[in-house]
PDB file as gemmi writes it, atoms N, CA and C in Angstrom:
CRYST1    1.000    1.000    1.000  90.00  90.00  90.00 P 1                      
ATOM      1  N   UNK A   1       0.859  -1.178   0.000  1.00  0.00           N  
ATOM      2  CA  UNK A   1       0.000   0.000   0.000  1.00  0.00           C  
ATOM      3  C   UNK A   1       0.899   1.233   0.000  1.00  0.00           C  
ATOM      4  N   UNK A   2       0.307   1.583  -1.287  1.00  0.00           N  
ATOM      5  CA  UNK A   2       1.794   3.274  -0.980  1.00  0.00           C  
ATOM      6  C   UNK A   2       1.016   4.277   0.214  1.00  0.00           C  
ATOM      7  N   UNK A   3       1.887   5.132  -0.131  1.00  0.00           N  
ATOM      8  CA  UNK A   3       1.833   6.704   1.199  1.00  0.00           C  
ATOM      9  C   UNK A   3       0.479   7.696   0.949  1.00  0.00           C  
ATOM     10  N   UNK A   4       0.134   7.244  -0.288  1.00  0.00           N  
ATOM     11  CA  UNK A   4      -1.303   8.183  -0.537  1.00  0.00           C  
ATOM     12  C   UNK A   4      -2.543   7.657  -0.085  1.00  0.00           C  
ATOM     13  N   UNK A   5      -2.503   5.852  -0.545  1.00  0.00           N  
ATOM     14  CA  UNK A   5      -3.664   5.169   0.400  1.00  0.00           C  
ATOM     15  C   UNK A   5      -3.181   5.235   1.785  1.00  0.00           C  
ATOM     16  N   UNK A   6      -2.595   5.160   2.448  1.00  0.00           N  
ATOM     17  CA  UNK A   6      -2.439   5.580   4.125  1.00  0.00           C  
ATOM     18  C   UNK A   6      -2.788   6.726   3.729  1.00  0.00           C  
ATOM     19  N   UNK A   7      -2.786   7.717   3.462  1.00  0.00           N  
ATOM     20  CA  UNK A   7      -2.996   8.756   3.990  1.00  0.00           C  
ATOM     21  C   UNK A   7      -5.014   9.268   4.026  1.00  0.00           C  
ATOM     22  N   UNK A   8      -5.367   8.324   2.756  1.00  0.00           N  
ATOM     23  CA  UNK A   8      -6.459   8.287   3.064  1.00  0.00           C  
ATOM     24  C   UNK A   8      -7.179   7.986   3.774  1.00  0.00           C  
ATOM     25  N   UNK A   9      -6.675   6.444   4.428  1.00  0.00           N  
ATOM     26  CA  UNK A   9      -6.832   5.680   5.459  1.00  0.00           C  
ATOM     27  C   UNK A   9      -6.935   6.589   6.880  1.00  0.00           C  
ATOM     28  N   UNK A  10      -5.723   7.491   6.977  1.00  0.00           N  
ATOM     29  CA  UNK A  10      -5.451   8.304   8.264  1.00  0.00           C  
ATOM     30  C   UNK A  10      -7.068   9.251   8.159  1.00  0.00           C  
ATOM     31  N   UNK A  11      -7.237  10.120   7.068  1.00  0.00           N  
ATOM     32  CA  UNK A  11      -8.059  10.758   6.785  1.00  0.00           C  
ATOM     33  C   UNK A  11      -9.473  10.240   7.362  1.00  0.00           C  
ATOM     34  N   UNK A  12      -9.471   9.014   6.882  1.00  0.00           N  
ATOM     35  CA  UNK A  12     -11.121   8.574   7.242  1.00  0.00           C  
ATOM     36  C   UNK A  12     -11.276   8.204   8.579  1.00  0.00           C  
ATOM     37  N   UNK A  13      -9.721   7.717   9.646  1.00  0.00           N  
ATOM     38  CA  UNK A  13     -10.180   7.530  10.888  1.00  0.00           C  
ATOM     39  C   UNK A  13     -10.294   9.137  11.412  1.00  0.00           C  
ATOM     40  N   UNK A  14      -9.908   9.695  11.222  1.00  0.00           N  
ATOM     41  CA  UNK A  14      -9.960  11.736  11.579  1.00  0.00           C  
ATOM     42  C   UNK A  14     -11.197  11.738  11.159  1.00  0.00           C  
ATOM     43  N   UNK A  15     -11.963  11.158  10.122  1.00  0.00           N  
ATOM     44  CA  UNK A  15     -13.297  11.626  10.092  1.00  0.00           C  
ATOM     45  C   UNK A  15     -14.607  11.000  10.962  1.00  0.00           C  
ATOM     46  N   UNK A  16     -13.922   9.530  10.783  1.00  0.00           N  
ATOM     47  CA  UNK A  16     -15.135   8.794  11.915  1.00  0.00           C  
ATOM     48  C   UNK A  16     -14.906   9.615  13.164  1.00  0.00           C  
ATOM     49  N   UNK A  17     -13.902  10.310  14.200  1.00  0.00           N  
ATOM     50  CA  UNK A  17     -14.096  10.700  15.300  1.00  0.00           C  
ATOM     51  C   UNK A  17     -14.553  12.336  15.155  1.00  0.00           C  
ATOM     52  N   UNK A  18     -14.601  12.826  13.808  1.00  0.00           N  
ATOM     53  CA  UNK A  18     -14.957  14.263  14.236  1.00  0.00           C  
ATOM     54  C   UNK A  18     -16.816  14.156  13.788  1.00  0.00           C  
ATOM     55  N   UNK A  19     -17.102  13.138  12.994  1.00  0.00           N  
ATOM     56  CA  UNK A  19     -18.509  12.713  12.671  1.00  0.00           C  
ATOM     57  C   UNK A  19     -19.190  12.354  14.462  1.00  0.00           C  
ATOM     58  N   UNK A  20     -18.348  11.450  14.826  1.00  0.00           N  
ATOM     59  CA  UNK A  20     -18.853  11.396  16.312  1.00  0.00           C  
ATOM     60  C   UNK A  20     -18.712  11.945  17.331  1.00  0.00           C  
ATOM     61  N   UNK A  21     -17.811  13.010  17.265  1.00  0.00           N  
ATOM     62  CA  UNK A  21     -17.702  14.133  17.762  1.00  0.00           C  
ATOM     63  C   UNK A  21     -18.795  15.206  17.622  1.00  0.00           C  
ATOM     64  N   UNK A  22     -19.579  15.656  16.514  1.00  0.00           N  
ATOM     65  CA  UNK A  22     -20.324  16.659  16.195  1.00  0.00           C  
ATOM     66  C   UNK A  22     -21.375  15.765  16.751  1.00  0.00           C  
ATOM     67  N   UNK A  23     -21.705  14.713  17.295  1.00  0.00           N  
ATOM     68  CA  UNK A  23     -23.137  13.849  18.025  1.00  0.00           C  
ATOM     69  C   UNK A  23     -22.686  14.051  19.265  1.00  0.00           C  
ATOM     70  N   UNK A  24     -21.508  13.686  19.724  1.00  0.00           N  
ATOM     71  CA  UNK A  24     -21.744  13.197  21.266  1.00  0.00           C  
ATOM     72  C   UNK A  24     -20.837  14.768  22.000  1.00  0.00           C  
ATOM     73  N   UNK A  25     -20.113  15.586  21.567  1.00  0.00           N  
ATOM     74  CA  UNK A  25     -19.341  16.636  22.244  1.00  0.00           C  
ATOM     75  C   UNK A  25     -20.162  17.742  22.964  1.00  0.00           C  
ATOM     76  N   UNK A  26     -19.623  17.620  24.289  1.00  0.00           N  
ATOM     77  CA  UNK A  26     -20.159  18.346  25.266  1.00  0.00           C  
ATOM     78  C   UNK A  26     -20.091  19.690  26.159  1.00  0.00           C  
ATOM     79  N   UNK A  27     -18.623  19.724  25.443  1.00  0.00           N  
ATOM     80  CA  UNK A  27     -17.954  20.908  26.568  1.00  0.00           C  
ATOM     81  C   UNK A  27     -16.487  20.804  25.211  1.00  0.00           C  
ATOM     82  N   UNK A  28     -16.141  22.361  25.592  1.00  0.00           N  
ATOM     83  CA  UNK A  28     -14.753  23.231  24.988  1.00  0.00           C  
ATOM     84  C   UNK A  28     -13.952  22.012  24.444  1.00  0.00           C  
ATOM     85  N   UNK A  29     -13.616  21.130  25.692  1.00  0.00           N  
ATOM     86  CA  UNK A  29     -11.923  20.558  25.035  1.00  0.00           C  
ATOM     87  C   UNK A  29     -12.743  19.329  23.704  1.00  0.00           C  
ATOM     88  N   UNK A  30     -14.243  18.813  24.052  1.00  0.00           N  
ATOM     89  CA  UNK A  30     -14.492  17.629  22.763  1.00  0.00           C  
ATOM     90  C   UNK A  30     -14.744  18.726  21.472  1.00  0.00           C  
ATOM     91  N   UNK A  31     -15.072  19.846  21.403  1.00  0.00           N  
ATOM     92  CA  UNK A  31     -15.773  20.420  20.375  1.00  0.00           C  
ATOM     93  C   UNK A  31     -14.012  21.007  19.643  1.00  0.00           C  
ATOM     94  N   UNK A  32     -13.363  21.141  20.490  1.00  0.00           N  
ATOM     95  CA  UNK A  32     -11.766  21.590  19.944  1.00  0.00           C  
ATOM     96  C   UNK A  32     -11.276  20.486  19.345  1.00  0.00           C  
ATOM     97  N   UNK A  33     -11.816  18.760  19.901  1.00  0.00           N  
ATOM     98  CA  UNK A  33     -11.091  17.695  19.262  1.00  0.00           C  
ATOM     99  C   UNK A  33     -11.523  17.362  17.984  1.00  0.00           C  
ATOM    100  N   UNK A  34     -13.248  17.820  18.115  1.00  0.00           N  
ATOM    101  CA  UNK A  34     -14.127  17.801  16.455  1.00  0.00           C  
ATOM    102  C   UNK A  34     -13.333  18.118  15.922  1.00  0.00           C  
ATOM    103  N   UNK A  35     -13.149  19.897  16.377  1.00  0.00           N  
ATOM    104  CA  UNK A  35     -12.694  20.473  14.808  1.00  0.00           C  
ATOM    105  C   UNK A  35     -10.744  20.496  14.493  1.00  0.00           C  
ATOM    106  N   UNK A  36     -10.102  19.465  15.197  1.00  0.00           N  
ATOM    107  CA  UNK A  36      -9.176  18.996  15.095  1.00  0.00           C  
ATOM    108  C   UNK A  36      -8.547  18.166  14.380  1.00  0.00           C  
ATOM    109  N   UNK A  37     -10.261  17.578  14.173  1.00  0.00           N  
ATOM    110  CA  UNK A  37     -10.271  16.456  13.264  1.00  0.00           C  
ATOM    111  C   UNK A  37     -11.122  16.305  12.458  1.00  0.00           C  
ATOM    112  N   UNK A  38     -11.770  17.731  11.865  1.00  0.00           N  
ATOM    113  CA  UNK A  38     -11.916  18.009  11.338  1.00  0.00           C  
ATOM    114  C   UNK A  38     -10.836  18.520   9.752  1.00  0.00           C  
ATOM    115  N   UNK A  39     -10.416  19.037  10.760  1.00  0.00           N  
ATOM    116  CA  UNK A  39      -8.717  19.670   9.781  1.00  0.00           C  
ATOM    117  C   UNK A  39      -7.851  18.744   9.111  1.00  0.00           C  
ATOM    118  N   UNK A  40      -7.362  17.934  10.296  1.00  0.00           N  
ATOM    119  CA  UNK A  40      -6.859  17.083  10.122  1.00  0.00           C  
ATOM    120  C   UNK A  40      -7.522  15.747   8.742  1.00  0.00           C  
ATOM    121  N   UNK A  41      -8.369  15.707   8.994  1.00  0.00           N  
ATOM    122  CA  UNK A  41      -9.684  14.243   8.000  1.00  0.00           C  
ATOM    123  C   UNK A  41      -9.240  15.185   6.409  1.00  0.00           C  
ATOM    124  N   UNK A  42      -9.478  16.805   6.200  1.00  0.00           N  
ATOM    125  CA  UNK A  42      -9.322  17.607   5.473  1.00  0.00           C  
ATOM    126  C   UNK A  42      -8.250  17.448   4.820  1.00  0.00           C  
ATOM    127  N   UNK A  43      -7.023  17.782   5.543  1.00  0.00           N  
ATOM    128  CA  UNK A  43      -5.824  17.596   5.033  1.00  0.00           C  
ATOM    129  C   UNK A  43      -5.247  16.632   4.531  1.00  0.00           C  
ATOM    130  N   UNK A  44      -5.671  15.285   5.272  1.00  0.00           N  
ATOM    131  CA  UNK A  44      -5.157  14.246   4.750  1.00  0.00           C  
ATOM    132  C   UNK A  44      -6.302  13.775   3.559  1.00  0.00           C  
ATOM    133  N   UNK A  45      -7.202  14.361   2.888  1.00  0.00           N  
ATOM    134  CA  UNK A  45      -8.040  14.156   1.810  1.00  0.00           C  
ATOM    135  C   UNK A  45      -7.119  14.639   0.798  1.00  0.00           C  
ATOM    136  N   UNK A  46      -6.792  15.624   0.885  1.00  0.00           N  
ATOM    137  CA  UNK A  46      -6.513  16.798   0.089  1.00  0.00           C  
ATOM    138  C   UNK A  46      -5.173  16.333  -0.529  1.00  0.00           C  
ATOM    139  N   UNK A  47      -4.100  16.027   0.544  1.00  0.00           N  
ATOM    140  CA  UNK A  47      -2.945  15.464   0.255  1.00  0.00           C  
ATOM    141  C   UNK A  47      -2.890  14.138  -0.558  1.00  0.00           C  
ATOM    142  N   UNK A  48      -3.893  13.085  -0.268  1.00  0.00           N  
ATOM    143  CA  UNK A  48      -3.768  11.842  -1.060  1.00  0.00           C  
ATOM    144  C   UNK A  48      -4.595  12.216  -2.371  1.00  0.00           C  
ATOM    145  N   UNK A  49      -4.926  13.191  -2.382  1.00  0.00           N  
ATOM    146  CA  UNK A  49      -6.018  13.457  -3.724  1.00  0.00           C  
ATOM    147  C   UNK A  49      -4.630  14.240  -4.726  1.00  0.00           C  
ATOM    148  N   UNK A  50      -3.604  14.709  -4.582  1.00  0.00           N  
ATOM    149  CA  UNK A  50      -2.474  14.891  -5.237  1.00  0.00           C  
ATOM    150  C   UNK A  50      -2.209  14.017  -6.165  1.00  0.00           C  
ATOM    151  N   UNK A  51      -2.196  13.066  -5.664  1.00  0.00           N  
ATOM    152  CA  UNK A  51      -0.907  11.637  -5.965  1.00  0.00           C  
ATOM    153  C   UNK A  51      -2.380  10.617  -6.783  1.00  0.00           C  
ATOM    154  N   UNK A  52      -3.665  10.800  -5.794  1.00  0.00           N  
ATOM    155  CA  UNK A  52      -4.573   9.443  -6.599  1.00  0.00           C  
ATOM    156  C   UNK A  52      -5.690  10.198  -7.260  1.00  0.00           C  
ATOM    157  N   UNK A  53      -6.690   9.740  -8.294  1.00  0.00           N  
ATOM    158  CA  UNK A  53      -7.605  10.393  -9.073  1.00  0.00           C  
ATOM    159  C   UNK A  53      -8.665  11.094  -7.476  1.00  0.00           C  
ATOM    160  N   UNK A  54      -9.150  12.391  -7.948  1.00  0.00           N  
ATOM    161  CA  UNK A  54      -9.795  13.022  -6.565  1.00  0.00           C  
ATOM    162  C   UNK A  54     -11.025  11.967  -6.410  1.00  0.00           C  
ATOM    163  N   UNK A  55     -11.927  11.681  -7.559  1.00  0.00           N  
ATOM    164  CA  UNK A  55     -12.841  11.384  -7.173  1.00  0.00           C  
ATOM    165  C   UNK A  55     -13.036   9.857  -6.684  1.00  0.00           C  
ATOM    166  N   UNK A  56     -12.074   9.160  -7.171  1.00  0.00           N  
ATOM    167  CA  UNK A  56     -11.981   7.765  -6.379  1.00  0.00           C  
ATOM    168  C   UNK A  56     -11.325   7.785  -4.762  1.00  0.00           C  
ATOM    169  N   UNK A  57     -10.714   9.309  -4.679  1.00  0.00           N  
ATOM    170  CA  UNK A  57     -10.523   9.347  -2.927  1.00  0.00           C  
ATOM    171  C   UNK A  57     -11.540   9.935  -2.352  1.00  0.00           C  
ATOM    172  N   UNK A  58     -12.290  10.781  -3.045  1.00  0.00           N  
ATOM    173  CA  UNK A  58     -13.106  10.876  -2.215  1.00  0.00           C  
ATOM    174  C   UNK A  58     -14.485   9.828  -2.106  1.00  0.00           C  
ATOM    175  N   UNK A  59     -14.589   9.258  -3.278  1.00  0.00           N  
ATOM    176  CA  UNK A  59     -15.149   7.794  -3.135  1.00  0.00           C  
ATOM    177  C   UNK A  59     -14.740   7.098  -2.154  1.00  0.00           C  
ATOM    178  N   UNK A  60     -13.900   6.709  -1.816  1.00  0.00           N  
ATOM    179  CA  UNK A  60     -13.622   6.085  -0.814  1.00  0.00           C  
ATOM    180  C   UNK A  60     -13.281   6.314   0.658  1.00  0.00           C  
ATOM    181  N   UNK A  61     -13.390   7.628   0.898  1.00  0.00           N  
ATOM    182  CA  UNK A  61     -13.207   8.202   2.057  1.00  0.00           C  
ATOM    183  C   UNK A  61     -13.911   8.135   1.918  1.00  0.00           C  
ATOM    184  N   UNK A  62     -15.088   8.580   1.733  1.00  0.00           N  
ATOM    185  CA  UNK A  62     -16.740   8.680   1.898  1.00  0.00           C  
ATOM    186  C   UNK A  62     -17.255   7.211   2.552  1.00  0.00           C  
ATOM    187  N   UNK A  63     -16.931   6.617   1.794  1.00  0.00           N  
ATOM    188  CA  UNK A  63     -17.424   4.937   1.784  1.00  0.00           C  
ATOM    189  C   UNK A  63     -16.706   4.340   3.193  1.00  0.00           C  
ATOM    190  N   UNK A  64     -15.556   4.624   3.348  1.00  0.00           N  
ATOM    191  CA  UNK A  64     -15.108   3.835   4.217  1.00  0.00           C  
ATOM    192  C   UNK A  64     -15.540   4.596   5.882  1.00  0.00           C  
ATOM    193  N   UNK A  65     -16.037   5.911   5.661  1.00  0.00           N  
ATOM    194  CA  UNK A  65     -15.847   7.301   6.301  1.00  0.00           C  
ATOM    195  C   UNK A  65     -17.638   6.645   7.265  1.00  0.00           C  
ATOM    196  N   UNK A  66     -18.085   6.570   6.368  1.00  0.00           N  
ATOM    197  CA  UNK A  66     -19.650   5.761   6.580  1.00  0.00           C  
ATOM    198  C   UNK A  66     -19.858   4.945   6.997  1.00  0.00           C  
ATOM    199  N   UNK A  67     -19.314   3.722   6.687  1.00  0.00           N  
ATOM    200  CA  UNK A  67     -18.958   2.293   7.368  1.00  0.00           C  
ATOM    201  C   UNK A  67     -18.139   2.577   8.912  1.00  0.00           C  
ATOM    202  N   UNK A  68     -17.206   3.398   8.705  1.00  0.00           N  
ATOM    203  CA  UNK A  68     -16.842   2.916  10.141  1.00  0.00           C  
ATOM    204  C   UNK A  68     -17.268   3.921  11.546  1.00  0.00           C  
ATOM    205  N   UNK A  69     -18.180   5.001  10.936  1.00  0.00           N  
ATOM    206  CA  UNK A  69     -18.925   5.534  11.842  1.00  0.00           C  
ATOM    207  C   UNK A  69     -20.066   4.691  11.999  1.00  0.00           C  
ATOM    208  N   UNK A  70     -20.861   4.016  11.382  1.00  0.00           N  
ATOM    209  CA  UNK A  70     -22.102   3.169  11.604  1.00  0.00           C  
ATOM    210  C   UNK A  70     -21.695   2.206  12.250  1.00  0.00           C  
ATOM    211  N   UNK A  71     -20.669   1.567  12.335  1.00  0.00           N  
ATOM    212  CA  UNK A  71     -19.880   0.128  13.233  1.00  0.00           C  
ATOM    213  C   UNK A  71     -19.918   0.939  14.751  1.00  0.00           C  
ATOM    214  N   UNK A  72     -18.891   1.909  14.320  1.00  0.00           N  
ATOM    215  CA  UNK A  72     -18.620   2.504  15.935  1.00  0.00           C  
ATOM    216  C   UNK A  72     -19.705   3.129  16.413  1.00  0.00           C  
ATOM    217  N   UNK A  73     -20.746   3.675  16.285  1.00  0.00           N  
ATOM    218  CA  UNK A  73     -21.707   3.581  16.515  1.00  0.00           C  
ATOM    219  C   UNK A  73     -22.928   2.156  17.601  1.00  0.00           C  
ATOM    220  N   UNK A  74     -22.724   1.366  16.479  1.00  0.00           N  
ATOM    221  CA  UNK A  74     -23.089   0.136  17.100  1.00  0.00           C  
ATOM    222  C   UNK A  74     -21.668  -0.508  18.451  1.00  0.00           C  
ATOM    223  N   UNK A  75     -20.814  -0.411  17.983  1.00  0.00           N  
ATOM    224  CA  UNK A  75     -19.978  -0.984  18.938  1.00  0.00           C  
ATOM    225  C   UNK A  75     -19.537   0.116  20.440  1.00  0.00           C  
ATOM    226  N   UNK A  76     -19.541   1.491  19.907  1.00  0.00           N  
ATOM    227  CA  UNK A  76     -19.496   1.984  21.618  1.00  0.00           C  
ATOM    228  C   UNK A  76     -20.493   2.917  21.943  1.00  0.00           C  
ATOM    229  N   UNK A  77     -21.690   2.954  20.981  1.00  0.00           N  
ATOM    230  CA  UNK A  77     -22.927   3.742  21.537  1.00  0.00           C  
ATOM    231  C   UNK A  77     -23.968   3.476  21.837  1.00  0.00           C  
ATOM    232  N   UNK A  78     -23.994   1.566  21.309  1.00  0.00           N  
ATOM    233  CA  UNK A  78     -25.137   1.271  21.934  1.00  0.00           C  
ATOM    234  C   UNK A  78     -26.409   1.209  20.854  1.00  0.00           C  
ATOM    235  N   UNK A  79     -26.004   1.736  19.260  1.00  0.00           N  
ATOM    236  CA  UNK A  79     -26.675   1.889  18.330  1.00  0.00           C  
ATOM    237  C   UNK A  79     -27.059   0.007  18.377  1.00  0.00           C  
ATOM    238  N   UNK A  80     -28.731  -0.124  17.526  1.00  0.00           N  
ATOM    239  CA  UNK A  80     -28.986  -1.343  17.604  1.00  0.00           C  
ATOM    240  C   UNK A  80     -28.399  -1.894  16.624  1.00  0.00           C  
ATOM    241  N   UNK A  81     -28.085  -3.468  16.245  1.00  0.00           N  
ATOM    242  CA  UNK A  81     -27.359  -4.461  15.701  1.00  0.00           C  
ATOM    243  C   UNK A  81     -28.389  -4.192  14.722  1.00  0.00           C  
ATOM    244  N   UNK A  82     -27.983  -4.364  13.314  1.00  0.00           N  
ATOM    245  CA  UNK A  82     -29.139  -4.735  12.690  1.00  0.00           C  
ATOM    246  C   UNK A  82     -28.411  -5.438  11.309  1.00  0.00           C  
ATOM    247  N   UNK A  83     -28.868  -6.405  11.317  1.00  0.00           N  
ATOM    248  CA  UNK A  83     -28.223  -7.235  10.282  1.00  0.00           C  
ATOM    249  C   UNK A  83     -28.193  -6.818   8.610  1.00  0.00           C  
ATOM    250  N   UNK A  84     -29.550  -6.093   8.240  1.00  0.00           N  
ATOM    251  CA  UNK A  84     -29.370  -5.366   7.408  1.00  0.00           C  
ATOM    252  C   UNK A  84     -28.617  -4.473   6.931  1.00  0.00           C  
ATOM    253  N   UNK A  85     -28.461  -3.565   8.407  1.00  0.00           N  
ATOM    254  CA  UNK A  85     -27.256  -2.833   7.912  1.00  0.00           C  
ATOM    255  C   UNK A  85     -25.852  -3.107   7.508  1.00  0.00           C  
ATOM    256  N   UNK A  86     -25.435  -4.159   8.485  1.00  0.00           N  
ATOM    257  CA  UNK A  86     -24.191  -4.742   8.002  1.00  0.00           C  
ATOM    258  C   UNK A  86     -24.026  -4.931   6.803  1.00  0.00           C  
ATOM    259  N   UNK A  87     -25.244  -5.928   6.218  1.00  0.00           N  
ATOM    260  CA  UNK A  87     -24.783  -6.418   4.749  1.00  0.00           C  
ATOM    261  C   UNK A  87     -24.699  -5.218   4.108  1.00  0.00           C  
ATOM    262  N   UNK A  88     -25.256  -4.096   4.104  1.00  0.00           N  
ATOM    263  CA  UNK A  88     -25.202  -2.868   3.266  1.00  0.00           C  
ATOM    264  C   UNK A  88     -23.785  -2.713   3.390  1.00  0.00           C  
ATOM    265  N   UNK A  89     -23.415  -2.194   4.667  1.00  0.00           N  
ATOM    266  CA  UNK A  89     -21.946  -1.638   5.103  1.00  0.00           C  
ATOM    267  C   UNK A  89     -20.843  -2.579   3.866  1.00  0.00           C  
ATOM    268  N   UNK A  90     -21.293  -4.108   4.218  1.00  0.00           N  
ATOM    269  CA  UNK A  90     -20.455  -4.541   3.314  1.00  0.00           C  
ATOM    270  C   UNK A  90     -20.141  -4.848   1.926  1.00  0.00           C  
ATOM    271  N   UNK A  91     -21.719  -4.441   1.358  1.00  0.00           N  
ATOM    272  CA  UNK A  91     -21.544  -4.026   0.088  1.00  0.00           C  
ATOM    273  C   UNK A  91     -20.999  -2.838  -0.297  1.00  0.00           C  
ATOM    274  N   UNK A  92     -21.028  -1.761   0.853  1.00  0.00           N  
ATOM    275  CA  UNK A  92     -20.510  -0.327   0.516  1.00  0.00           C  
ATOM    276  C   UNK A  92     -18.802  -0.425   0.585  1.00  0.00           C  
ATOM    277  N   UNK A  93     -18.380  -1.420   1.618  1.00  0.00           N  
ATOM    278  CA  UNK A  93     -16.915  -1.470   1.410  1.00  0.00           C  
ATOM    279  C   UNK A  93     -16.425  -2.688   0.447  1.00  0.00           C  
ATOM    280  N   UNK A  94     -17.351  -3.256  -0.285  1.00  0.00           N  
ATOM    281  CA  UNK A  94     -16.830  -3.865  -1.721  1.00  0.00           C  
ATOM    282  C   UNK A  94     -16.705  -3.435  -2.759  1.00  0.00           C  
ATOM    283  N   UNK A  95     -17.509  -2.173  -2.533  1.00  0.00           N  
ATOM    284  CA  UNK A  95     -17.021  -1.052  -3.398  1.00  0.00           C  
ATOM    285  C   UNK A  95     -15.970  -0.190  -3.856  1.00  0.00           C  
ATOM    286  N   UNK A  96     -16.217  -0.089  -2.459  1.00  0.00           N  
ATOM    287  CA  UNK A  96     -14.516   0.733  -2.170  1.00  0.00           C  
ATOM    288  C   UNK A  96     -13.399   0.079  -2.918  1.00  0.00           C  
ATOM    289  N   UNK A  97     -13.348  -1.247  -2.094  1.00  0.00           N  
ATOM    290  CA  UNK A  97     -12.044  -2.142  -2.135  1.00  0.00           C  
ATOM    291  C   UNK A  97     -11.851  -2.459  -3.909  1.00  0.00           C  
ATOM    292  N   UNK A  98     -12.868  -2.248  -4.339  1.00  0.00           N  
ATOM    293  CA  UNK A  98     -13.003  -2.538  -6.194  1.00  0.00           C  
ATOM    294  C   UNK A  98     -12.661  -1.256  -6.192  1.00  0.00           C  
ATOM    295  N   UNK A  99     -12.489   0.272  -6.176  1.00  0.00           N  
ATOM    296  CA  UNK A  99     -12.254   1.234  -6.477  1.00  0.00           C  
ATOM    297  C   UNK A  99     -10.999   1.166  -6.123  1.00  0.00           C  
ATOM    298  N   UNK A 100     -10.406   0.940  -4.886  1.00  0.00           N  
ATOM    299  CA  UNK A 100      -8.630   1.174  -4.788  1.00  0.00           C  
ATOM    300  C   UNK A 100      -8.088   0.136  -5.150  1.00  0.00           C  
ATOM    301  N   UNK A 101      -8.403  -1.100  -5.778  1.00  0.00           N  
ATOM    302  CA  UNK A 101      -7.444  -2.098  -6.616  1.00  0.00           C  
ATOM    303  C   UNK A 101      -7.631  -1.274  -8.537  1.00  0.00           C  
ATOM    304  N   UNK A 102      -8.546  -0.775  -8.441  1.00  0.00           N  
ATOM    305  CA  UNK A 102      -8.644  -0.736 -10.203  1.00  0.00           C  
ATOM    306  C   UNK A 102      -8.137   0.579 -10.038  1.00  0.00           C  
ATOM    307  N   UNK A 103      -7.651   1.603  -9.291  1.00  0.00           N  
ATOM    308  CA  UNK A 103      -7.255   2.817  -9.584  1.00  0.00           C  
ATOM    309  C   UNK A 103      -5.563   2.503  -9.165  1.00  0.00           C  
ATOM    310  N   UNK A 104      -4.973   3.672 -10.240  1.00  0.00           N  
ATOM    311  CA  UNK A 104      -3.819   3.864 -10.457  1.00  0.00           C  
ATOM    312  C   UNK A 104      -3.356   5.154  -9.735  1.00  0.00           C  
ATOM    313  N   UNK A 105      -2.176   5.295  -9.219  1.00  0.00           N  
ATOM    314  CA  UNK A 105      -1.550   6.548  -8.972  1.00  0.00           C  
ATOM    315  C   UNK A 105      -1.228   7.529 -10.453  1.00  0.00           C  
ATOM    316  N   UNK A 106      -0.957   8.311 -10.044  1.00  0.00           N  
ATOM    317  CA  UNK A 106      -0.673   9.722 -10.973  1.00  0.00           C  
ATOM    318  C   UNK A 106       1.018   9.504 -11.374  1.00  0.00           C  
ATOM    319  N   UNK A 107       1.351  10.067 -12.215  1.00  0.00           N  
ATOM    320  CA  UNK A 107       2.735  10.003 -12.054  1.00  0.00           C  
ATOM    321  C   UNK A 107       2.931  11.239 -12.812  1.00  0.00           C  
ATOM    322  N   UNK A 108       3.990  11.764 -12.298  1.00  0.00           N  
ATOM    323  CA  UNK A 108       4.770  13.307 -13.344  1.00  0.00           C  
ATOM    324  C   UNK A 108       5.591  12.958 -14.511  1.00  0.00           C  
ATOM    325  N   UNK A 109       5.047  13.594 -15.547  1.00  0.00           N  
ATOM    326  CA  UNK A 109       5.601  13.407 -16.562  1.00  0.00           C  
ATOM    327  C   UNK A 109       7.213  14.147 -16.063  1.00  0.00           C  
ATOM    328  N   UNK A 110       7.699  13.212 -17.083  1.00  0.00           N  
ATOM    329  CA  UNK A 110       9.220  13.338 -16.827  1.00  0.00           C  
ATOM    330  C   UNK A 110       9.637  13.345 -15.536  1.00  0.00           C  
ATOM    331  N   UNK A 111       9.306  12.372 -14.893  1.00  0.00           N  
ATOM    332  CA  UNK A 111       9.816  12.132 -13.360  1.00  0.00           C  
ATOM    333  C   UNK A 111      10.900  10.560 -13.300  1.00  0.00           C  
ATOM    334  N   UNK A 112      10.526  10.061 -14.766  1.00  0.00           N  
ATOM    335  CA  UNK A 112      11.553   9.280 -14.814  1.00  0.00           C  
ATOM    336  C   UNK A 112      12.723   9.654 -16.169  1.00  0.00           C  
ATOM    337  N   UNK A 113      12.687  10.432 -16.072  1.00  0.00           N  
ATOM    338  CA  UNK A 113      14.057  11.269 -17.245  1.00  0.00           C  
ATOM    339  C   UNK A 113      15.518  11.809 -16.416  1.00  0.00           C  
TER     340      UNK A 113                                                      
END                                                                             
């Protein structure tokens, strides 16, 4: 996995906690960690969208961005199990995973001259 999919990767966990941040933040220091990671989810979009086609990163930040707020959700809030949703979740990240095997990085012309 090169340095641009991590970085997307980094991006989408910065987004599952500022998504659950804007639900559950209560006071100064959680609403400072939102928008911390807010910035942060931002930046690291922005940066892997350099190097890979934009709209298959943001395809997939989106996708993966969705899935793992609806899990964490169910796993530390108490959201109900629902079997339906899963299978969705996991059609939404078979998507994904078909979008970052069939996409290519960018390369600069004349970067190998």
């Amino acid at each position: 996995m090169n340095s641009a999919w991590i970085k997307v990767f980094i991006g989408v966990c910065f987004e599952v906690l500022w998504v659950i941040g804007l639900k559950h933040a209560g006071n100064f220091l959680e609403w400072g960690g939102t928008l911390l990671s807010i910035s942060a989810s931002f930046y690291a979009l922005l940066s892997a969208a350099k190097t890979l086609p934009s709209g298959t990163v943001y395809a997939v930040f989106v996708g993966l961005g969705t899935a793992g707020t609806a899990i964490s959700e169910i796993v530390f809030f108490g959201e109900p199990f629902d079997t339906v949703k899963i299978v969705l979740i996991l059609i939404l990240l078979t998507g994904v995973i078909g979008l970052k095997i069939v996409t290519e990085e960018k390369t600069d012309k004349g970067a190998d001259a």
